[in-house]
C-alpha positions in Angstrom: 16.6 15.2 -5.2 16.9 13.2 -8.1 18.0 12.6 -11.7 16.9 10.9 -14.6 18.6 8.5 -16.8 17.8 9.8 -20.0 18.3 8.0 -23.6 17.8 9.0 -27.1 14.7 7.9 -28.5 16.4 5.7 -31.1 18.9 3.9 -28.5 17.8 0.4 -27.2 15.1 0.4 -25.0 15.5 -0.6 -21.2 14.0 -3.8 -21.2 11.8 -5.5 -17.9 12.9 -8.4 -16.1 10.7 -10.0 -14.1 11.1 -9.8 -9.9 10.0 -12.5 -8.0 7.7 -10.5 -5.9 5.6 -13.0 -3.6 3.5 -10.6 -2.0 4.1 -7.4 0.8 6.8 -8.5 3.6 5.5 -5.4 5.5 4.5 -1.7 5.3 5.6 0.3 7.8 3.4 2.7 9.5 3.4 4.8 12.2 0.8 5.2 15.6 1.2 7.2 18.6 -0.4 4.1 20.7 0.9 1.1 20.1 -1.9 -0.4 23.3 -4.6 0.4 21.1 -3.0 -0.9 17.6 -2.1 -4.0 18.5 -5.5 -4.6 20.2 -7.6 -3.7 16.5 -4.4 -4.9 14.3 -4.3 -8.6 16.5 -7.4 -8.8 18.3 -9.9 -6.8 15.8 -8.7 -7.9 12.7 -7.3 -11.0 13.4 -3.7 -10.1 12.6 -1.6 -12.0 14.8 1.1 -10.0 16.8 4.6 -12.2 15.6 7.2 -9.8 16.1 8.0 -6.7 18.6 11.3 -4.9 18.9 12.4 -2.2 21.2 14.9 0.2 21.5 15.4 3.2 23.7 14.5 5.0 21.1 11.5 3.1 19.6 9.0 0.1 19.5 8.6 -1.6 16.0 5.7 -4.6 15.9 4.8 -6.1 13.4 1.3 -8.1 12.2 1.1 -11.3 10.0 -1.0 -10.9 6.6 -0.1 -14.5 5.3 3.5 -16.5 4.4 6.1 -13.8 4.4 3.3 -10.7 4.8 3.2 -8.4 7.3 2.0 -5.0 8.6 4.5 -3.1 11.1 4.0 -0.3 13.5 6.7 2.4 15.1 5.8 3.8 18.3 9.0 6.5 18.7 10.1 7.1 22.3 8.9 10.6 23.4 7.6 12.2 20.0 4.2 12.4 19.0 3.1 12.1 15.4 0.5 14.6 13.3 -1.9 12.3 12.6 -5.0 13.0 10.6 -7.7 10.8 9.3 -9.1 10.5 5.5 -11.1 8.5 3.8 -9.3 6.2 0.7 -9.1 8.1 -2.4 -9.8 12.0 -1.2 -6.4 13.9 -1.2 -4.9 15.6 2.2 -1.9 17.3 1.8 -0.8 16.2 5.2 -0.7 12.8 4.1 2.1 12.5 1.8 3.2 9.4 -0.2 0.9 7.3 1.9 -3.3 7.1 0.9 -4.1 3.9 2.6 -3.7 0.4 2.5 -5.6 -3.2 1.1 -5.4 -5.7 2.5 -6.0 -9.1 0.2 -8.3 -11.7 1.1 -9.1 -15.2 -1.1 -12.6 -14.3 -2.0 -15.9 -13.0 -1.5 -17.2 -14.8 1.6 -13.7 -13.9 3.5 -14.2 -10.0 2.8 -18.0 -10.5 3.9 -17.1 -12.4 7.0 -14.4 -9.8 8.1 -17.1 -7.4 7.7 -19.5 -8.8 10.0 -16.5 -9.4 12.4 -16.1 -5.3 12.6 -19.4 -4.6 13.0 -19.2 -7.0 16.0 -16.3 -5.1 17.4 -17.9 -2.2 16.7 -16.0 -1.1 14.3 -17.8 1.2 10.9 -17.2 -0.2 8.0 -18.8 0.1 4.1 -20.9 -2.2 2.2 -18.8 -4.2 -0.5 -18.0 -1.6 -3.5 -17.4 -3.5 -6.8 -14.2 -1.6 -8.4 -14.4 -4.3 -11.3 -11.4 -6.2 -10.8 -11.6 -6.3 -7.2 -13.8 -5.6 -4.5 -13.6 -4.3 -1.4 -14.3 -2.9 2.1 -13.4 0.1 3.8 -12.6 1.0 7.4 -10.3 2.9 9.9 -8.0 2.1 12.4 -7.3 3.7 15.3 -4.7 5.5 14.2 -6.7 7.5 11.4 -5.7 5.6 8.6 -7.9 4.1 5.9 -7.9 0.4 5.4 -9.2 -1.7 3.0 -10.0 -5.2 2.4 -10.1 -6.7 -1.2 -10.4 -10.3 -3.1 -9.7 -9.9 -6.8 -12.9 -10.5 -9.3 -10.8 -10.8 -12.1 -7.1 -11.0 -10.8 -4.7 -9.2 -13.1 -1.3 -9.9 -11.0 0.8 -13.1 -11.7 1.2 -12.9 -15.6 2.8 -10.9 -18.4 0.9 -7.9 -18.5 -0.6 -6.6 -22.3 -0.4 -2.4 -21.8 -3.1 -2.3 -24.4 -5.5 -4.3 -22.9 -8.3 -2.1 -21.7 -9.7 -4.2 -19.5 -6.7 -3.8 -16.9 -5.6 -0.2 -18.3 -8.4 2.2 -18.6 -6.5 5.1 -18.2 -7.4 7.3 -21.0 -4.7 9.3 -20.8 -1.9 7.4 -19.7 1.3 8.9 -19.1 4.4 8.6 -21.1 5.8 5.3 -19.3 2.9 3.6 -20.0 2.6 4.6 -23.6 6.7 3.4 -23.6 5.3 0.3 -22.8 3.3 -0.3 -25.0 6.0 0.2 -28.0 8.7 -2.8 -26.5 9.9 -1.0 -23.2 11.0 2.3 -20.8 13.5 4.7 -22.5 14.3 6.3 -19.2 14.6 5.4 -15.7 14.1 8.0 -12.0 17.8 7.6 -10.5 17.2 8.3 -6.9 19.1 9.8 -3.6 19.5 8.3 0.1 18.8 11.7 2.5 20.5 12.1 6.2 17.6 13.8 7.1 13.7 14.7 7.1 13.2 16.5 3.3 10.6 18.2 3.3 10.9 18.8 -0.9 11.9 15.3 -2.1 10.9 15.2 -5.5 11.7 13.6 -9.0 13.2 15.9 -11.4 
């Protein structure tokens, strides 16, 4: 569970620091068949294999996505996960706080040539779909979950944001953070919890 740091709405406002973030270090997913992963993850897409660690009681390898970027695998010893495969954007229940992951790529002509690279291997994969600020491709792995590849057409990330700017928030109904935001800064901030165990109802409150 959680709890929420709550202040008056006259007190000072929280305000945002910057954090250097340079880009994902690596997500960590889990397959059931870590053969067949690291054959798509390295020899599909191009990934290279630059790390593996075992233990007795799993494998964890993990996949290069550029300086300091990486996508990593489990493989636990013995247990089988409930996988299930959806496309980006539709809503499983079984899928929890993952939906699927992009993948950034410089431009255009990369994103195009990746796609012709899975449709070599064999792989299905979309046309490009123009989402406005970026565009992208869509695909799965063998593991059932939806990837995508993106370049940004108009690249909002490495500068002060403006929360009023419509061309980056289009949310017409934005929720209170955002609207916080847009006065000079958060009022509140989710405290969270470590858990010893699988929860099954971890949830803000």
């Amino acid at each position: 569970m959680t709890d929420t740091i709550n202040t008056d709405t006259d007190a000072e406002t929280i305000h945002h620091d910057t954090v250097p973030w340079q880009g994902l270090n690596h997500l960590a997913l889990i397959t059931n068949d870590m053969d067949a992963t690291v054959r798509f993850w390295h020899g599909v897409l191009g990934a290279p294999l630059v790390a593996t660690i075992g233990t007795d009681t799993f494998r964890h390898y993990f996949f290069d996505f550029g300086p300091e970027s990486s996508v990593a695998f489990f493989e636990y010893t013995g247990q089988e996960a409930e996988q299930i495969a959806k496309p980006a954007g539709v809503f499983h229940p079984k899928a929890g706080q993952f939906d699927h992951l992009s993948m950034d790529l410089p431009d255009e002509a990369a994103v195009m040539a990746l796609r012709e690279r899975l449709i070599e291997h064999g792989t299905e994969v979309t046309e490009l779909v123009d989402h406005g600020i970026m565009r992208s491709i869509y695909f799965t792995d063998p593991n059932g979950i939806a990837l995508e590849a993106s370049f940004w057409a108009d690249d909002p990330t490495g500068h002060d944001p403006d929360f009023a700017d419509p061309q980056y928030f289009k949310d017409p109904n934005p929720v209170a953070a955002v609207l916080e935001l847009r006065e000079g800064g958060l009022r509140s901030m989710p405290k969270t919890v470590l858990v010893d165990e699988p929860q099954d109802d971890y949830r803000i409150s």
